[in-house]
KEKE-3310 file (N, C-alpha, C; in steps of 0.2 Angstrom, whole numbers, plus 5000, padded with zeros to 4 digits):
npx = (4427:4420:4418:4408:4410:4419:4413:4401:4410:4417:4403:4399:4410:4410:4399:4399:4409:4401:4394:4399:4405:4394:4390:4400:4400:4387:4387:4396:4391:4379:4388:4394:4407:4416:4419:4423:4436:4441:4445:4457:4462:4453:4455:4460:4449:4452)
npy = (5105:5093:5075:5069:5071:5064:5051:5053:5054:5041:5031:5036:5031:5018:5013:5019:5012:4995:4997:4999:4985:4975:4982:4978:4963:4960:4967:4958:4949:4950:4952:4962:4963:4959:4971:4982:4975:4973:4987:4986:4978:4971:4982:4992:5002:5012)
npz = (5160:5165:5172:5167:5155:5149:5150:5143:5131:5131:5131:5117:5108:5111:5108:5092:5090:5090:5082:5071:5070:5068:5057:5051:5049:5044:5032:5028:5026:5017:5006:5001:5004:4997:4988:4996:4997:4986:4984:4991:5000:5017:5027:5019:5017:5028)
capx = (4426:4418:4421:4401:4411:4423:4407:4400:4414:4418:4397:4399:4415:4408:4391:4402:4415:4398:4390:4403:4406:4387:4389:4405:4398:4381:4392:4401:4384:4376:4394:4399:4416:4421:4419:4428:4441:4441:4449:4462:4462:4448:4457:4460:4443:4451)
capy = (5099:5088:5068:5066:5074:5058:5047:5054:5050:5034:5027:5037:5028:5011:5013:5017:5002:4989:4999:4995:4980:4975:4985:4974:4956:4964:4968:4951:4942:4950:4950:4970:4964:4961:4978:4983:4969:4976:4994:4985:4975:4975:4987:4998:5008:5017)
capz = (5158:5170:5174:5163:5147:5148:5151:5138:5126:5130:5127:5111:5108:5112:5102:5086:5088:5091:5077:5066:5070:5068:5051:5045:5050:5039:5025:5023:5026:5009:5001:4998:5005:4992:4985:4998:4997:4978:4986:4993:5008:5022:5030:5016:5017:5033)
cpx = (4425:4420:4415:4404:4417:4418:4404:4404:4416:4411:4397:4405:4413:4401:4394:4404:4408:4394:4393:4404:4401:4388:4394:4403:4391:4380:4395:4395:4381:4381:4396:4407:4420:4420:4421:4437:4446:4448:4453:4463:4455:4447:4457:4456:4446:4457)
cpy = (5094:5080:5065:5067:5067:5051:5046:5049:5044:5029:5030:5030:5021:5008:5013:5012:4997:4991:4998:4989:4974:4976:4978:4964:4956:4964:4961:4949:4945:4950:4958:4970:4964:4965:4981:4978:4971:4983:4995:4983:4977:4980:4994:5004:5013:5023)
cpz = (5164:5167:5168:5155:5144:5145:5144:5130:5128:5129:5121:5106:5107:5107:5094:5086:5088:5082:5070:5064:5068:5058:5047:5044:5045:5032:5022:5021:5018:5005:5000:5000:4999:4987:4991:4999:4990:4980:4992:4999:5013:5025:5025:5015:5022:5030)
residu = (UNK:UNK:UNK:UNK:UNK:UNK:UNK:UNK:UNK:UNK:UNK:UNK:UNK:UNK:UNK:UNK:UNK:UNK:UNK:UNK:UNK:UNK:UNK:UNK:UNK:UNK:UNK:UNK:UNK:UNK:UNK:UNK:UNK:UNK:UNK:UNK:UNK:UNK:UNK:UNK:UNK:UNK:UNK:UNK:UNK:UNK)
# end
């Protein structure tokens, strides 16, 4: 395991969290939150 296998995982790591975060400001904005709000809290989807 080289030092580019860290690399690696850490832009993957950073692309998901924006990717989501992207995703959940997306969600509010046409309303599905509350269809997750429904299954229990914001958080409750994880």
């Amino acid at each position: 395991m080289g030092w580019w296998v860290w690399l690696v995982v850490v832009v993957v790591a950073v692309a998901a969290l924006s990717g989501l975060v992207l995703w959940l400001q997306a969600s509010r904005r046409s309303g599905t939150v509350i269809a997750v709000r429904r299954g229990g809290g914001r958080w409750g989807a994880r």
